[in-house]
Backbone bond lengths (Angstrom), bond angles and torsions (degrees), N, CA, C in turn:
res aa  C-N    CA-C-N  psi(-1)  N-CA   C-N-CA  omega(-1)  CA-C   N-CA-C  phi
1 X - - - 1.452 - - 1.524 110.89 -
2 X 1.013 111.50 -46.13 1.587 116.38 -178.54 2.043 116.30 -68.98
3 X 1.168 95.18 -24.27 1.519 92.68 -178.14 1.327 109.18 -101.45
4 X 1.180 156.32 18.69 1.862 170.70 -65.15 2.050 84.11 146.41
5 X 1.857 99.89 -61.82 1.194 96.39 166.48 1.492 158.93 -61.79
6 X 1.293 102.91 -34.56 1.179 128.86 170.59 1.470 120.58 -65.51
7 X 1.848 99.25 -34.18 1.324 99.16 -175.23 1.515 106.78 -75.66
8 X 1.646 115.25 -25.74 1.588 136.47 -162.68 1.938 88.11 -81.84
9 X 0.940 123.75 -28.27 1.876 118.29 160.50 1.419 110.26 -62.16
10 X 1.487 104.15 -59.57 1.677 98.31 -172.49 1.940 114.43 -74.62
11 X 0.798 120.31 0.76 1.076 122.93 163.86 1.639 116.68 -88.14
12 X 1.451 135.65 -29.92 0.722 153.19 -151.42 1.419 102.18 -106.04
13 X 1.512 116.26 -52.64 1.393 121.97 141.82 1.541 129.20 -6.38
14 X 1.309 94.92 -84.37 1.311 119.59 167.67 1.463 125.83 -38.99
15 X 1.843 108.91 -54.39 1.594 122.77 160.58 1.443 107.31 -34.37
16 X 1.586 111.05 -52.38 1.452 106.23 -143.98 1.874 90.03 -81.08
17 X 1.253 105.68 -48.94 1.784 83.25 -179.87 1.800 134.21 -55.60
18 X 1.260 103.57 -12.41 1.265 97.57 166.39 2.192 111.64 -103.68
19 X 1.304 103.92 -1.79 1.415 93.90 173.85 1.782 93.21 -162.89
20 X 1.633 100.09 135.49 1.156 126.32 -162.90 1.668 119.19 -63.82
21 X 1.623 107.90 -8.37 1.651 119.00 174.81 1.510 134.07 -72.68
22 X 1.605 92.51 6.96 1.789 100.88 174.58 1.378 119.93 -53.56
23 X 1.696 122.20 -17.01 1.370 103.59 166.38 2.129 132.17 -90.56
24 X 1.683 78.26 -9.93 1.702 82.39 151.73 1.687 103.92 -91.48
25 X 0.753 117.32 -81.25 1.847 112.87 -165.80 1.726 88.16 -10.62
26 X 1.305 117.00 -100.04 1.868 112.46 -166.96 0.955 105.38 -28.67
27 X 1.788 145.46 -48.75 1.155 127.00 -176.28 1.788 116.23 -38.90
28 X 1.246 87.68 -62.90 1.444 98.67 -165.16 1.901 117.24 -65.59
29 X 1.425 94.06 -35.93 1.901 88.29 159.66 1.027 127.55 -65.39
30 X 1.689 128.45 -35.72 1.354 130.51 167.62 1.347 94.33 -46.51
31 X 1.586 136.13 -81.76 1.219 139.74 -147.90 1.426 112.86 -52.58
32 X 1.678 121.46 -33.60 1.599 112.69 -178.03 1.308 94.20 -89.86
33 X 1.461 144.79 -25.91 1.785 123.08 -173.49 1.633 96.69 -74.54
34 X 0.952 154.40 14.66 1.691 169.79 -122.72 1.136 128.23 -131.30
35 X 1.801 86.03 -49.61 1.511 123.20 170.00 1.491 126.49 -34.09
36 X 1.556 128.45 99.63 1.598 113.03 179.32 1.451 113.42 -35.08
37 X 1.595 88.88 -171.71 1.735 112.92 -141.44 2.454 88.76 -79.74
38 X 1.550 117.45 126.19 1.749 88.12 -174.00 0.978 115.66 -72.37
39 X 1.362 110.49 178.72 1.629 128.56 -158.21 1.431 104.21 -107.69
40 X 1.964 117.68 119.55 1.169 98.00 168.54 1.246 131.75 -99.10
41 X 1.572 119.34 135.69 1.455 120.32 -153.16 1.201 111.07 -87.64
42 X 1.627 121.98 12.49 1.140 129.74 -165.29 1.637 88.12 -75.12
43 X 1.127 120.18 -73.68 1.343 164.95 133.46 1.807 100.59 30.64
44 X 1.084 102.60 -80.23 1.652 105.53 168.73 0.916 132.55 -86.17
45 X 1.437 111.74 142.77 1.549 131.27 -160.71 1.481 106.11 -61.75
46 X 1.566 115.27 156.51 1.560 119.85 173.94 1.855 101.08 -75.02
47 X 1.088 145.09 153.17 0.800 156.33 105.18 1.279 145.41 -124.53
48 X 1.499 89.43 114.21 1.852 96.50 -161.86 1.629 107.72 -62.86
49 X 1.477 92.15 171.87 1.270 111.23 -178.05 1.755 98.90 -69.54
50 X 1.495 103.31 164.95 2.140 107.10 174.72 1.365 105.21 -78.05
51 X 1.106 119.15 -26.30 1.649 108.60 -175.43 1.441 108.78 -89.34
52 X 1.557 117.93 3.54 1.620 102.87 175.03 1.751 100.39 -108.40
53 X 1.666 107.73 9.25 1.770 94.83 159.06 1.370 106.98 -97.03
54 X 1.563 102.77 153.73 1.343 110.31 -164.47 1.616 88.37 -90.53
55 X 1.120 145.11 -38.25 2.037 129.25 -166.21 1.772 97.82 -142.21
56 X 1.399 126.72 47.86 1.165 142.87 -173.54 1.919 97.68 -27.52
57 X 1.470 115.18 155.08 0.837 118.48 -172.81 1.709 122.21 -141.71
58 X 1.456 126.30 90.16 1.271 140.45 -119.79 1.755 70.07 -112.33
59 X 1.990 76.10 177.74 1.684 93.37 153.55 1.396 146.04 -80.68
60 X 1.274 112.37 20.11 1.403 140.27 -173.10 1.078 110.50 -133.65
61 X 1.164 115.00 0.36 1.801 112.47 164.80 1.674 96.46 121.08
62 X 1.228 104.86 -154.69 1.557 128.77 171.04 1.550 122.81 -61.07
63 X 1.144 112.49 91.78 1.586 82.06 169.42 1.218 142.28 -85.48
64 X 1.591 116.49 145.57 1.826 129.18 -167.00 1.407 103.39 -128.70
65 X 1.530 105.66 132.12 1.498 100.04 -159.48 1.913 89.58 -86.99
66 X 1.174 111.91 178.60 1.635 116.74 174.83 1.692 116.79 -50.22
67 X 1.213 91.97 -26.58 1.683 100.32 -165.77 1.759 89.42 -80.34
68 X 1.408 98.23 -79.30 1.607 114.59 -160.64 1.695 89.44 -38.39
69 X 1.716 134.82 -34.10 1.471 97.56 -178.43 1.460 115.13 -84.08
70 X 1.004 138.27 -23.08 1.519 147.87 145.69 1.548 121.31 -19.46
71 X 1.636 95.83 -53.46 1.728 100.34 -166.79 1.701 107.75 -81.47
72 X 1.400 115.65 109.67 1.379 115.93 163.52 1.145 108.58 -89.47
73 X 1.570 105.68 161.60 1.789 110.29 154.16 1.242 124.51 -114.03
74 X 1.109 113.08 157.74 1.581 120.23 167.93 1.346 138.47 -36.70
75 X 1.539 106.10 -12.94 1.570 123.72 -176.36 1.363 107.58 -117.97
76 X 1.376 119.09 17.57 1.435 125.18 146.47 1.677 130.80 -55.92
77 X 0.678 114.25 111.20 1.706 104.41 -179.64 1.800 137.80 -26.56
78 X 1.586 90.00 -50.57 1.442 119.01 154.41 1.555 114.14 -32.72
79 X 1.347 83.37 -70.65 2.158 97.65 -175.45 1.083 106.74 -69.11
80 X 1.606 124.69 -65.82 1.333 115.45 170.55 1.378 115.94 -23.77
81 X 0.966 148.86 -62.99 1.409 145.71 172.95 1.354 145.45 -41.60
82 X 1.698 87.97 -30.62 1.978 100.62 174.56 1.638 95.38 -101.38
83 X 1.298 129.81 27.92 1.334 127.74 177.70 1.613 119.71 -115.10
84 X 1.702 109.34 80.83 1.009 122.63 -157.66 1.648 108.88 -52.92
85 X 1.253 128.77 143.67 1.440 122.70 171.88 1.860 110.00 -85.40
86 X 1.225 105.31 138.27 1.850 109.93 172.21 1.504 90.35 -74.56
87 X 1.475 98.68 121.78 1.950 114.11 169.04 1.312 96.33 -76.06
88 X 1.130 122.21 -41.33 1.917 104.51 -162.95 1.922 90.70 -74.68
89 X 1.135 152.13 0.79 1.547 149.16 167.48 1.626 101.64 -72.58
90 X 1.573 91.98 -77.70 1.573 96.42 178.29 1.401 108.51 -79.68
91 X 1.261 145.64 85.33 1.145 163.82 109.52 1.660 128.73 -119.09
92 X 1.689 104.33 -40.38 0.893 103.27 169.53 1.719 127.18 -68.56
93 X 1.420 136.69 160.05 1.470 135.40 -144.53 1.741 93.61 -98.92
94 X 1.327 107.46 147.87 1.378 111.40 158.18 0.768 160.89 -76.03
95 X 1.787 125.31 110.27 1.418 124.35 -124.25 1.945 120.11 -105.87
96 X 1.098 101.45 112.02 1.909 112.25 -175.18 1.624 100.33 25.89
97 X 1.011 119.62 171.04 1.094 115.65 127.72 1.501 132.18 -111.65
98 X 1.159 120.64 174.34 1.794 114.39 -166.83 1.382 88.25 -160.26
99 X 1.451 109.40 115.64 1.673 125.65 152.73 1.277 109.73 -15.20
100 X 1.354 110.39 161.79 1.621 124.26 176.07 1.554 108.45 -86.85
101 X 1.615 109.29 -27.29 1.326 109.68 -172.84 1.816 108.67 -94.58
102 X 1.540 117.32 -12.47 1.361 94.81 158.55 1.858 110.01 -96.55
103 X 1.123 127.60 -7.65 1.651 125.75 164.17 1.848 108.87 -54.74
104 X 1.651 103.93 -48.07 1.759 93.72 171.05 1.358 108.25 -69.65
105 X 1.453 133.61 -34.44 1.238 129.55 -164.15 1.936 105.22 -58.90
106 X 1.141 98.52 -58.80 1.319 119.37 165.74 1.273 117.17 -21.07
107 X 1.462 107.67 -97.02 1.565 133.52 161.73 1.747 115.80 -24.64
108 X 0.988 133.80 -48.21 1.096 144.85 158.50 1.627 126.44 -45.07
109 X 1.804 101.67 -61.56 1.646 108.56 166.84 1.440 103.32 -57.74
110 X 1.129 127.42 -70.03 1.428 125.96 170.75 1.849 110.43 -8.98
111 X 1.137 101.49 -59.05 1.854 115.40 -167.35 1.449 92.18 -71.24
112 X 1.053 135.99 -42.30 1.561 141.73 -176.52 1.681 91.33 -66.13
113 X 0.970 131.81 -74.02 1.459 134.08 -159.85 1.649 93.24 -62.26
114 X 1.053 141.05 -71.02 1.293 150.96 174.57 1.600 96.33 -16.65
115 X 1.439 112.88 -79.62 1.563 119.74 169.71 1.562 103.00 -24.38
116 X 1.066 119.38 -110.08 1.817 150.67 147.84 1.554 71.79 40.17
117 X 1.752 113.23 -99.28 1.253 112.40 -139.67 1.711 105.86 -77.61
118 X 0.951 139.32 1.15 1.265 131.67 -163.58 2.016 93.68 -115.19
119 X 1.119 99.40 2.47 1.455 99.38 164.44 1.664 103.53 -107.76
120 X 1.416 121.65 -38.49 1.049 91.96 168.61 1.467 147.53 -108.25
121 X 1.641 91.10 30.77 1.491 134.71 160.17 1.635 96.62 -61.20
122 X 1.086 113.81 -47.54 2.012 120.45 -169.05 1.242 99.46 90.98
123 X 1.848 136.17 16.62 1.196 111.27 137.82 1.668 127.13 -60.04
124 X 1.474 80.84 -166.90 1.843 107.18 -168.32 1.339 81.62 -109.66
125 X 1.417 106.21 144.18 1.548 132.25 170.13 1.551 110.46 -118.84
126 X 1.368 123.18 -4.45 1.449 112.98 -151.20 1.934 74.01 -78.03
127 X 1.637 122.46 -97.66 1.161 108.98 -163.05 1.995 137.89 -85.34
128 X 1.062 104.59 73.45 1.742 126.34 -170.59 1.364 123.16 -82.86
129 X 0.590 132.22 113.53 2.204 135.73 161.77 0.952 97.46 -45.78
130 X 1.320 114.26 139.40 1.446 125.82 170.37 1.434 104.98 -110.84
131 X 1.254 110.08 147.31 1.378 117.30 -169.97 1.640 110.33 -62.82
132 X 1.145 131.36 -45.63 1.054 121.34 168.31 1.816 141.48 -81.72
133 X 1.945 100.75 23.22 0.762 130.98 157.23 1.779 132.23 -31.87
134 X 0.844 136.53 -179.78 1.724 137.30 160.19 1.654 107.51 -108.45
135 X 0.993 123.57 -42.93 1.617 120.23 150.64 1.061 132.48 -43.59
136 X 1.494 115.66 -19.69 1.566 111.03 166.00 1.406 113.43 -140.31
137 X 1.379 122.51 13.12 1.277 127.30 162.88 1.517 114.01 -79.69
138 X 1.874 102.99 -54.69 1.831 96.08 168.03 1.029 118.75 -28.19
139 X 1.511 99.67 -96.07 1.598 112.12 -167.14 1.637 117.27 -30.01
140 X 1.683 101.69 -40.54 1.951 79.40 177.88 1.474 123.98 -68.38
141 X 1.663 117.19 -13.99 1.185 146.86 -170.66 1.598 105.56 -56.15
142 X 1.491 97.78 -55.95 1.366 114.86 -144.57 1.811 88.06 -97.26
143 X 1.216 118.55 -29.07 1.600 108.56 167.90 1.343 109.54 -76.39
144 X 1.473 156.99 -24.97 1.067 156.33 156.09 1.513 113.08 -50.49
145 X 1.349 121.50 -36.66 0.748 112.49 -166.59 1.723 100.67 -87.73
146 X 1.694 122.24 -57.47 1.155 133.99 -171.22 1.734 106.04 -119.81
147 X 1.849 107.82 100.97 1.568 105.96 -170.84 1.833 95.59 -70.91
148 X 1.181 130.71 -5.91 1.347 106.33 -161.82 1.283 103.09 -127.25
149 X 1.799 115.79 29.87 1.506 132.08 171.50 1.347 90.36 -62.42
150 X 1.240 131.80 145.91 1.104 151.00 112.54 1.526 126.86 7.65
151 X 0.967 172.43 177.86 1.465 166.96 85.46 1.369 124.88 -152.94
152 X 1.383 85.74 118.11 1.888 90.57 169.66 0.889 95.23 -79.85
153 X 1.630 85.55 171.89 2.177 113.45 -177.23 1.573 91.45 -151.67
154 X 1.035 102.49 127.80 1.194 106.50 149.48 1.479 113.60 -154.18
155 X 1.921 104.26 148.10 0.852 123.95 -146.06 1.644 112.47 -121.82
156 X 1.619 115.51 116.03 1.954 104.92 -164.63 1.518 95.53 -143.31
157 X 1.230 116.44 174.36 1.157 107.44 -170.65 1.551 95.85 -134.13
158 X 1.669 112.88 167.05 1.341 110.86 -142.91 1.889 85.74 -101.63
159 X 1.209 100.79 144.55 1.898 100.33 -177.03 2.023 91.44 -78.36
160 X 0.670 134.41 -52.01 1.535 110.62 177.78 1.259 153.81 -48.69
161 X 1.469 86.56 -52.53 1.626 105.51 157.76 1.601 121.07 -89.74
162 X 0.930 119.81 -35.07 1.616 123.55 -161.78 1.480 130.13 105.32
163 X 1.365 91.72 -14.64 2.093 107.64 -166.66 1.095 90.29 -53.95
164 X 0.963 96.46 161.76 1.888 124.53 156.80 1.616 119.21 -85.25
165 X 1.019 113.10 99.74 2.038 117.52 178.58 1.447 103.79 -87.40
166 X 1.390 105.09 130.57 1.473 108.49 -175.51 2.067 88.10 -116.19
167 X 1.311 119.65 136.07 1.353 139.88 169.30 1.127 135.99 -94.27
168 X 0.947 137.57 64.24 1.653 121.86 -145.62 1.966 100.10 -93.03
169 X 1.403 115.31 145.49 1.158 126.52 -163.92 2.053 107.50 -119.97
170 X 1.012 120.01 121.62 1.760 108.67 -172.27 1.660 97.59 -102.70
């Protein structure tokens, strides 16, 4: 132990004549040879931290935070049950399937043709609903579903463009 040291002086020595910090350097070696007796970790038990058990288990049982007893899911039995099924889904048949990239391809020509003829209709295109809009998907939604819903309409036209804005009110 003592000669490990001696050599850790003459080295330190040496430090200090080419740079003036030899009275921190000794500080700081005194302070780590200083160091209590080490600890063997063989020795002590693991105990993890509480946040790395996943459903920790106290003297009061289980713990459930306020939320987690609150939060159900949908694949509860309970719920499952008050979760009416749409008959026209499950009745109706199951339909091809078709890529996502010919559904945009699709959807798109559609918007091109849509354009196309309503220009050479000699409408205005600048401000238009598009059919697959939420302004005109509801309302057909909600009359399919209920013919004797209710619905206003009203109908104004836009001071910039000229279009026609249709509003629908439930």
């Amino acid at each position: 132990m003592v000669v490990p040291i001696l050599s850790l002086l003459l080295l330190l020595f040496l430090y200090y004549i080419q740079n003036k910090t030899f009275i921190l350097t000794l500080k700081f070696i005194v302070w780590a040879l200083q160091s209590k007796t080490p600890i063997d970790w063989e020795k002590c038990p693991y105990v993890p931290r509480p946040s790395l058990v996943s459903d920790p288990v106290t003297a009061f049982g289980t713990y459930r935070s306020d939320r987690a007893q609150r939060k159900s899911s949908i694949l509860d039995p309970i719920n499952r049950a008050a979760i009416k099924p749409n008959f026209r889904i499950l009745h109706e048949p199951i339909k091809p399937y078709v890529p996502a990239r010919d559904q945009n391809r699709e959807r798109v020509l559609n918007m091109v043709r849509q354009h196309i003829d309503t220009v050479e209709a000699g409408g205005n295109t600048a401000a238009r609903t598009s059919r697959d809009s939420l302004d005109t998907v509801l309302p057909r939604l909600h009359r399919a579903v209920s013919e004797s819903l209710p619905i206003k309409r009203e109908i104004s036209r836009n001071e910039r463009s000229g279009a026609t804005v249709t509003k629908y009110y439930y």
